[in-house]
N, C-alpha and C positions, 0 to 999 in steps of 0.2 A: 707700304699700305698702312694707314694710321686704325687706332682699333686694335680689337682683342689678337686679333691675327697677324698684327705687324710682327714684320723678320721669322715667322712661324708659317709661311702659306706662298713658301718659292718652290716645296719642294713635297712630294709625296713621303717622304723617309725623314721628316722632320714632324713632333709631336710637338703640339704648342705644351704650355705648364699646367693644361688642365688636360692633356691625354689625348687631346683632338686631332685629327690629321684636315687641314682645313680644305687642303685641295681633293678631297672623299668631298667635304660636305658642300662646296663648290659646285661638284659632280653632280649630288644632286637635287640641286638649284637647275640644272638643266630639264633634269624631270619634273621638277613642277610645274615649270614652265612652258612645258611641252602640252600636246594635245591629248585630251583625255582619254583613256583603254580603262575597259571594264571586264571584267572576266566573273563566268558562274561554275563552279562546279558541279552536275547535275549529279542525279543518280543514275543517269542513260548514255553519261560523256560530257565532257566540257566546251563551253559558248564562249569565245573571245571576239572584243568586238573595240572599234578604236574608233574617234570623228580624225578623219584626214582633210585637213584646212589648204585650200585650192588658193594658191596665190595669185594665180593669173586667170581670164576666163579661156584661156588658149589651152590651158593646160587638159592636156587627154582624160579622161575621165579612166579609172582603173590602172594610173603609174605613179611610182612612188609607192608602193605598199609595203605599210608597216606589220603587214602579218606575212609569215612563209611557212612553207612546210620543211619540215630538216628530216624528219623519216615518216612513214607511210602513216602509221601512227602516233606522232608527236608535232609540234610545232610551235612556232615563239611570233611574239605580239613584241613591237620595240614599242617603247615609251621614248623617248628623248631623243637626241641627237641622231639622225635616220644613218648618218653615211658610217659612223661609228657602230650600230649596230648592224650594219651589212659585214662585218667582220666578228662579233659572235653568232650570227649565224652560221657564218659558214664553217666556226669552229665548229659550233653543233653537229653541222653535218659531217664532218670528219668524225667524231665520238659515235655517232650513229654509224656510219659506215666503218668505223672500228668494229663496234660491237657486232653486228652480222660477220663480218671476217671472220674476228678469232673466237667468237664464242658462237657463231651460227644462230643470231636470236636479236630482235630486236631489243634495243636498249631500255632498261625500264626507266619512267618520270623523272623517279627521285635520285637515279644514277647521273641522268643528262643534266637537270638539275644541278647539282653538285658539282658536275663537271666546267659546269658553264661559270659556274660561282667560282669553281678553283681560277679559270681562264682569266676571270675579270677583276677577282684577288691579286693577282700576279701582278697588276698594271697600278696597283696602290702598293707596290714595295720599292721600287727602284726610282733614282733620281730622274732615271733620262726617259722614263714615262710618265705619260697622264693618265688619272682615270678615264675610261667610257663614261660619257657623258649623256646615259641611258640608263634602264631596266629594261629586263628581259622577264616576260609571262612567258612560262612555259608550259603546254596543255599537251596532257598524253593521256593513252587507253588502251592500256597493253594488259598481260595477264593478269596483272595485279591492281587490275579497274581504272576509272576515271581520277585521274590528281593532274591537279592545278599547285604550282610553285611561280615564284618571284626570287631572281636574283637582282638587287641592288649595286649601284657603283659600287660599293667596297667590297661586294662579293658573296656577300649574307644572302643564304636560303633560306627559304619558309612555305611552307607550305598553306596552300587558302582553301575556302567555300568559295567565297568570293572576294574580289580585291578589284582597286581600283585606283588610277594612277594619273598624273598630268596636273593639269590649272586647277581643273574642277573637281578635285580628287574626294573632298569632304563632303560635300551635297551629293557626289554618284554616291560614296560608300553608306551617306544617309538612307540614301533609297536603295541600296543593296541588302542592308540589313533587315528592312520589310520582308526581304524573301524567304522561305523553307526549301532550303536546299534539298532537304534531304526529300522531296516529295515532288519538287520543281523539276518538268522533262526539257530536253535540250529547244524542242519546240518551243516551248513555251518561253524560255530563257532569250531566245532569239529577240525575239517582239518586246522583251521586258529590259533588255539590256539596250537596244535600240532606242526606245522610248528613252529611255537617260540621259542616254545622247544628246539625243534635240533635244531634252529639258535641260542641260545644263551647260551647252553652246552657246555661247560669246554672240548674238546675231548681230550686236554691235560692229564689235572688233571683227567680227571671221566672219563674211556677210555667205562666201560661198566654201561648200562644204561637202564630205559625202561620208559616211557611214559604212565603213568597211567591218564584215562580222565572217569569223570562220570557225567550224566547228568538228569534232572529230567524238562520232558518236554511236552508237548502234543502227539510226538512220543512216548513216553516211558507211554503214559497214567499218567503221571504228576503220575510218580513213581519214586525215588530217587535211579537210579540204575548205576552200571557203563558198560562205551558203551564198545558194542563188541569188541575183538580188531582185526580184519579187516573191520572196521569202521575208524580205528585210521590211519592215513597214516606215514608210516616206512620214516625211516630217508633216506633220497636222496643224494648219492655223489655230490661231485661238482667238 
């Protein structure tokens, strides 16, 4: 491959001469490219919310979902590559079903978090792996409140208010940063993270579409579940 990256980008365990690993930043090119997820972190529990782009009109309405629950109180929103992240989830759910075993306690945020990031680190060291060709939102509400984190291909945690990932990642986070978190309820989060959605949906390119949002909050008994969908407010001509 001709360019900055030639003979530097065959192999995860090879740094080009300016310290880059290019098959990380490869990785993610897939999440930009992918469909938009937006996340709030409230003061009541956190709102994650994704547009899931329907390829076919055959296609069932509610398969393929990019959000899941990994423990009763936690759960992950894929950004990118879907069948790649159907394998950190279920690492997730091992680290959660760890933690009730040997410490009798649900896993807190910024533990799963981490653990997810070590998980997805490990596949940026070795030659005869790839990176996940994803991010992972990860939304908890355990004793130690409402946190919202993002682990990246190369494994980098961070914790948000709010964040925002995919094609249209610049224009939602425009409109994410209108918000007051610290003042904004998970209700209200719903219908305001929804609205983005549709506003920054391709209706060109991605004609059909749907709007999947799940939330884990003091409504929902600080249960990681996804919200009803006449809960979800429908897309509004203009």
């Amino acid at each position: 491959m001709a360019g900055t990256g030639s003979g530097h980008d065959q192999s995860t365990d090879v740094f080009s001469a300016e310290g880059r690993v290019f098959q990380v930043e490869y990785a993610g090119k897939a999440v930009d490219n992918s469909s938009t997820a937006v996340a709030a972190c409230c003061k009541d529990g956190v709102v994650v919310a994704v547009e899931k782009v329907h390829t076919s009109r055959m296609l069932e309405k509610g398969s393929n979902n990019r959000i899941h629950a990994v423990d009763r109180q936690a759960g992950i929103c894929i950004c990118g590559l879907l069948p790649d992240g159907r394998a950190i989830v279920s690492r997730a759910r091992q680290e959660a079903e760890n933690s009730r075993d040997i410490f009798a306690t649900p896993i807190r945020g910024s533990v799963l978090a981490n653990r997810v990031g070590e998980f997805m680190h490990a596949y940026t060291t070795h030659f005869a792996y790839r990176p996940f060709g994803c991010s992972a939102i990860i939304a908890s509400y355990a004793d130690d409140g409402p946190q919202l984190f993002v682990s990246d291909p190369s494994g980098t945690v961070a914790g948000y208010y709010g964040v925002a990932l995919g094609k249209a990642k610049t224009v939602a986070k425009s409109e994410l940063e209108k918000l007051d978190f610290s003042s904004l309820t998970c209700d209200e989060a719903v219908g305001k993270l929804a609205s983005i959605l549709h506003e920054v949906h391709d209706k060109q390119k991605d004609k059909l579409y749907e709007v999947e949002v799940a939330w884990v909050c003091d409504k929902s008994d600080r249960k990681f579940v996804h919200v009803p969908a006449d809960m979800v407010p429908a897309e509004t001509s203009h």
